[in-house]
C-alpha positions in Angstrom: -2.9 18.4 20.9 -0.6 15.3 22.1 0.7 14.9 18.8 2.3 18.5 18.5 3.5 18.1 21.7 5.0 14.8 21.2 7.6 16.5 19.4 7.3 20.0 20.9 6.1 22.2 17.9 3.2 23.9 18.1 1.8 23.7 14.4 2.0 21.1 11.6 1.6 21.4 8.3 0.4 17.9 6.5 0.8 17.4 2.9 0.3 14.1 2.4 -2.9 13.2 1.3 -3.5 10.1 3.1 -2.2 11.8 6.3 -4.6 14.4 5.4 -7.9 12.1 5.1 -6.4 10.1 8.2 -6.2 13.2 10.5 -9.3 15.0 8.6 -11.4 12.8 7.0 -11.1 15.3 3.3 -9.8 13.4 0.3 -9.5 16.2 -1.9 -6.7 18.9 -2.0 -4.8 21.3 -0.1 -2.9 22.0 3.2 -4.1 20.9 6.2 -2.6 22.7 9.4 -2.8 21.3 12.7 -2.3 24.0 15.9 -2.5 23.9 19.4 -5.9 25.8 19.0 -7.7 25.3 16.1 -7.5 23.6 12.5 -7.5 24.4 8.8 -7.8 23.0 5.3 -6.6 26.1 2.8 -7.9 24.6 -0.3 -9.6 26.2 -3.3 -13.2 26.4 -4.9 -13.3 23.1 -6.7 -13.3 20.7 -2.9 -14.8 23.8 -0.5 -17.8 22.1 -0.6 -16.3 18.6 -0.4 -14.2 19.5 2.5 -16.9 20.8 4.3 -19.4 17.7 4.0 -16.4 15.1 5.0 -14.6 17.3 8.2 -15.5 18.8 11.5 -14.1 20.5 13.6 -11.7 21.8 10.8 -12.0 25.9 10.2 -12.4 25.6 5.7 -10.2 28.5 4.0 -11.0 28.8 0.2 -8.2 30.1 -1.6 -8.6 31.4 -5.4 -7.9 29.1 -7.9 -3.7 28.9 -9.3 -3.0 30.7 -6.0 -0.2 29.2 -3.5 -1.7 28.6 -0.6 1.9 29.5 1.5 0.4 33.1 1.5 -3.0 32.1 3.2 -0.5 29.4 5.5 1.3 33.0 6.6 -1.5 34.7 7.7 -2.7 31.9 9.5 1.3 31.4 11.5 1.3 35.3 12.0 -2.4 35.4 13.7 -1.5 32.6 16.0 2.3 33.2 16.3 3.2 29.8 15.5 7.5 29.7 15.9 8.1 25.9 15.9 6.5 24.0 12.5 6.4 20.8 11.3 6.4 19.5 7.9 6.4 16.4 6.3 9.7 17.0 4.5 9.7 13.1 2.7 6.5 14.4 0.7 7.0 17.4 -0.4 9.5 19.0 -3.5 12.5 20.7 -3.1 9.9 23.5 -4.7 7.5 23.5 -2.1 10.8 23.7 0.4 12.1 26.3 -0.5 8.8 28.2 -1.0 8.5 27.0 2.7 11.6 28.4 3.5 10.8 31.6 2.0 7.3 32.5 3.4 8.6 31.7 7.1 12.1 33.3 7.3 11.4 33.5 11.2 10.2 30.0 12.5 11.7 26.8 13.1 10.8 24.5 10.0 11.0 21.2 11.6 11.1 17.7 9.8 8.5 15.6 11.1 8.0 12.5 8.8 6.6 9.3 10.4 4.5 10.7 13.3 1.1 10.4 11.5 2.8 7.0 9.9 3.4 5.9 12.9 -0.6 5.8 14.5 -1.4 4.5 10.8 0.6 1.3 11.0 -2.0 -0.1 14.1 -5.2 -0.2 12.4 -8.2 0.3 14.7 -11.5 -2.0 14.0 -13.6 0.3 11.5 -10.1 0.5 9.7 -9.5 -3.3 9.4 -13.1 -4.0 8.5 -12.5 -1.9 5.4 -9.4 -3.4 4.2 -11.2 -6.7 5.0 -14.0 -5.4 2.5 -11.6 -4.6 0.1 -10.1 -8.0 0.0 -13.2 -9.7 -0.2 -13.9 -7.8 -3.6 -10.0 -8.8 -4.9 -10.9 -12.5 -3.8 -14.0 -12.1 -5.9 -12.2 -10.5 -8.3 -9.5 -13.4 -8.7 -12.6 -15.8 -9.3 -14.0 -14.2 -11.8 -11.0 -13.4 -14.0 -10.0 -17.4 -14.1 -12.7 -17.7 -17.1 -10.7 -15.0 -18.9 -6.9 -16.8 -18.8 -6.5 -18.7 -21.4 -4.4 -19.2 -25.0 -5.1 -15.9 -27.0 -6.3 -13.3 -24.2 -3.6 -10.3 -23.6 -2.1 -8.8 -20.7 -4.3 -5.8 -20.7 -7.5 -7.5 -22.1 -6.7 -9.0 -18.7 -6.5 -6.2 -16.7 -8.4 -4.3 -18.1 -11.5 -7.1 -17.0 -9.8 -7.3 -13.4 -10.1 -3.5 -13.0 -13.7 -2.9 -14.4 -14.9 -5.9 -12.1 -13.6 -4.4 -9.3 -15.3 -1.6 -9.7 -18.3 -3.1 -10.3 -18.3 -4.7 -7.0 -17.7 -1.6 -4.9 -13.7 -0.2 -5.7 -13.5 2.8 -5.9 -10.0 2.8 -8.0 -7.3 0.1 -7.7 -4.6 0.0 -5.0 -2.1 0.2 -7.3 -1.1 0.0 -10.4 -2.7 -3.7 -11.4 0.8 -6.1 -12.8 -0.2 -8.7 -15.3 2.7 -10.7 -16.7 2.3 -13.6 -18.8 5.5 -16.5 -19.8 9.1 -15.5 -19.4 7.6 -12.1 -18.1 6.9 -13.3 -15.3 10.1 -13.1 -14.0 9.6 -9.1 -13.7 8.2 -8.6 -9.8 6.7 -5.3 -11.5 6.2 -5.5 -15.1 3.6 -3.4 -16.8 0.9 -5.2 -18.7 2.0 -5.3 -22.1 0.2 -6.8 -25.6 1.6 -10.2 -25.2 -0.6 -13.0 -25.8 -1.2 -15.8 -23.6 0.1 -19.8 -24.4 -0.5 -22.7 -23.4 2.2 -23.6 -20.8 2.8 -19.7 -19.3 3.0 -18.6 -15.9 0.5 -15.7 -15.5 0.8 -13.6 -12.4 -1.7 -10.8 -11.0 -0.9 -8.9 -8.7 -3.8 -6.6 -8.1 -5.8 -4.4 -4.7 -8.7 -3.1 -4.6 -9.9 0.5 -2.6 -12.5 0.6 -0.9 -13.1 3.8 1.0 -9.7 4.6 0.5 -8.3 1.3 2.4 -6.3 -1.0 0.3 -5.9 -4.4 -0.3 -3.0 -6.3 -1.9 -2.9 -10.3 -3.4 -0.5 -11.4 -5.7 -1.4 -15.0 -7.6 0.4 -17.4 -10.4 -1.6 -19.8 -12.5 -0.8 -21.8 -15.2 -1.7 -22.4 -18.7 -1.8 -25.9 -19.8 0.0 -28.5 -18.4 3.2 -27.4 -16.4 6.8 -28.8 -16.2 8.6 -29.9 -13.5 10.6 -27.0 -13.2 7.4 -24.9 -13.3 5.9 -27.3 -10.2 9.4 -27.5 -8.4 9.4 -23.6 -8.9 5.7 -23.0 -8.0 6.1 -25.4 -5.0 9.0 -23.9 -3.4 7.5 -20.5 -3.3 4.0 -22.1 -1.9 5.9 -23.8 1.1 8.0 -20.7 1.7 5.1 -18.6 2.0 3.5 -21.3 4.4 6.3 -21.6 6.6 6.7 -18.2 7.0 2.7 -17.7 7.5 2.5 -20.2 10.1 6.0 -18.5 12.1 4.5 -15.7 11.8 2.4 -14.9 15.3 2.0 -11.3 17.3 5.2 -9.9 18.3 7.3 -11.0 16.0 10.5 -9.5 14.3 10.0 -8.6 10.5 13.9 -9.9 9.6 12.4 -13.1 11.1 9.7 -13.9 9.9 11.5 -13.2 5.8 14.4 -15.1 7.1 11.8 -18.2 7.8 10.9 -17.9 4.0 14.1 -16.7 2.5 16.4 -20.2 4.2 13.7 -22.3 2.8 14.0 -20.8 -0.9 17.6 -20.7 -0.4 17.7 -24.6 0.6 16.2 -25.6 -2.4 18.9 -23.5 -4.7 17.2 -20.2 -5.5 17.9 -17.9 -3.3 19.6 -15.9 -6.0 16.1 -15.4 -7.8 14.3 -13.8 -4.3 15.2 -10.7 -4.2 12.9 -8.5 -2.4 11.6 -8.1 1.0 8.9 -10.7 2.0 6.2 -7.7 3.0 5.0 -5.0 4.0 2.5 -3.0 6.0 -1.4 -2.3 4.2 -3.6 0.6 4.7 -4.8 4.1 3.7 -1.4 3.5 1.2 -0.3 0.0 -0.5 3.3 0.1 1.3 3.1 1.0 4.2 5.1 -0.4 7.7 5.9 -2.1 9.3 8.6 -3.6 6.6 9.4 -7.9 6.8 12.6 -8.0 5.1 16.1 -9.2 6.1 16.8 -6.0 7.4 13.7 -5.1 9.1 13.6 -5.2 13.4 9.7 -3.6 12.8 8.2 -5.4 15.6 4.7 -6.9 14.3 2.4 -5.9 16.7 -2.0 -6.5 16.9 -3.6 -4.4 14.9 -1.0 -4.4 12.1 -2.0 -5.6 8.4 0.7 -7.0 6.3 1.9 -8.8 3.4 3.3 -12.3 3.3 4.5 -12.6 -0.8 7.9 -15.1 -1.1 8.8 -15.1 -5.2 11.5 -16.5 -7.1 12.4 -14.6 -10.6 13.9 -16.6 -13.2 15.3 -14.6 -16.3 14.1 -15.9 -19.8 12.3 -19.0 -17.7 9.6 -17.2 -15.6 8.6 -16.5 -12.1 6.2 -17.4 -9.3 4.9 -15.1 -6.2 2.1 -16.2 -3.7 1.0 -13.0 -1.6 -1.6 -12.8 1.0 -2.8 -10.2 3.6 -3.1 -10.8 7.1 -3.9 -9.0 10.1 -2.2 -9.8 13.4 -4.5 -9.8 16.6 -3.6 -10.1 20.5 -3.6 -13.8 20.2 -3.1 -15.1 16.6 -2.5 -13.7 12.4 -6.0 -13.5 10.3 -5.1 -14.4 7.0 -7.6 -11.8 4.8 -6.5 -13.5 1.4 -9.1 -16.6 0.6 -8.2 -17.2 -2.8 -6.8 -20.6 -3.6 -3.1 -21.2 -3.5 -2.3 -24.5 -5.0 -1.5 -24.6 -8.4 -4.6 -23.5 -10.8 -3.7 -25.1 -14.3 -6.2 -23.8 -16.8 
């Protein structure tokens, strides 16, 4: 199989599971072990039957129930007399390391994280049609929840609506944890959706995904409550145009550091530069970050078939904050923007 020998071993052990469904198509758990021969999912009674409807071509090994599955894994390396295996060493314990360590005393144990990372991050066109899918259900959802905004409602009234409409249009779970932050919470990028009421004359952001068979999505939106201020419009504006200019830089084959530093000089021209703090995106798929990375540091080249994030925000403590986030994928000639959902100012 090229993609042992791309790294000369001759057996790899995957542990993550969306590496697992991506190489097998199982989404329950175990071990999957690639070799130069032949296959296996070592799992135990409860997804035997599961793994067997969702793979072929993979040889099922039912283990009994609390039982490691390194002592199945042995048998399997000593039948074949596998010497050089990989691992995904940046998802597994230190636990599951050193039980690693211990069952195979006489291979090589050999890192490889990011090889099945790496054929993730270009997204063929059953894959994108999915996390298109998924979108169209978060756009739907952003609709709907409008109605809900308003003086009185709660953070997790809110998101508690969000979720259960997503799933009533075809998620299967969220992408992520679903953020709701109302007022001067909305200056934490990730705050957890607390019992704070709405007013009249909050910032609300959601920032929200939905799955659909297993592919993500990821939107991020700020509305207001009420008439806003012109700190709130300056604010709102700023991040709007950012997110623009950096959307319409933004073209196949071009640097990540790039395309944030388009978004990150425009913030910083208009004085808060201090209040952007994180990277301007990031890669979408079978998980919600993903690469390639658009950040000040990043030289990920963005190339077709990518999906990524575009989500400029500026944080003010004990004020409030703004972010703007929409998905795009990048083709051979242009960037498909996923995200449908109105971006001007919504003032309920």
């Amino acid at each position: 199989m090229g993609l042992l020998e791309k790294i000369d071993i001759n057996s790899f052990i995957i542990t993550r599971p969306e590496n697992q469904y991506y190489i097998s198509g199982f989404t329950g758990e175990g071990l999957t072990i690639i070799t130069s021969n032949k296959s296996f999912i070592i799992t135990d009674s409860r997804y035997t039957e599961q793994a067997n409807n969702e793979t072929n071509d993979f040889e099922i090994v039912e283990i009994q129930s609390g039982m490691s599955p390194f002592s199945t894994l042995f048998e399997i390396v000593k039948e074949y007399k596998l010497d050089n295996i990989g691992y995904e060493s940046q998802s597994i314990t230190v636990k599951t390391y050193y039980e690693l360590k211990k069952t195979f005393k006489q291979v090589n144990l050999i890192s490889t994280d990011g090889l099945i990372e790496e054929l993730r991050v270009i997204k063929d066109s059953q894959e994108i049609s999915l996390i298109k899918s998924a979108q169209q259900i978060t756009d739907k959802a952003f609709q709907h929840i409008l109605q809900f905004i308003k003086p009185g409602t709660n953070e997790l009234e809110l998101t508690a609506e969000l979720e259960y409409f997503m799933k009533k249009n075809g998620s299967i779970k969220t992408s992520f944890d679903t953020i709701v932050v109302s007022g001067p919470r909305t200056s934490l990028p990730h705050g957890i959706p607390s019992s704070r009421k709405l007013q009249v004359g909050d910032f609300v952001t959601i920032d929200f995904g939905a799955r659909f068979s297993l592919y993500c999505s990821d939107m991020t939106r700020t509305v207001i409550i009420g008439k806003p201020s012109e700190k709130q419009v300056l604010v709102y504006n700023t991040v709007l145009q950012a997110q623009i200019n950096a959307l319409n830089y933004l073209k196949p084959y071009s640097i990540g550091k790039e395309v944030d530093e388009v978004a990150r000089n425009f913030i910083n021209k208009h004085g808060f530069g201090d209040y952007f703090g994180h990277g301007l995106g990031h890669g979408v798929g079978l998980h919600i970050h993903e690469e390639p990375r658009l950040s000040p540091k990043s030289k990920n080249q963005l190339l077709p078939g990518m999906v990524v994030t575009v989500e400029p925000g500026i944080y003010i403590k004990d004020f409030g904050g703004v972010r703007i986030e929409d998905m795009v994928v990048i083709t051979e000639s242009r960037i498909d923007n996923l995200t449908k959902s109105e971006k001007q100012l919504i003032c309920l």
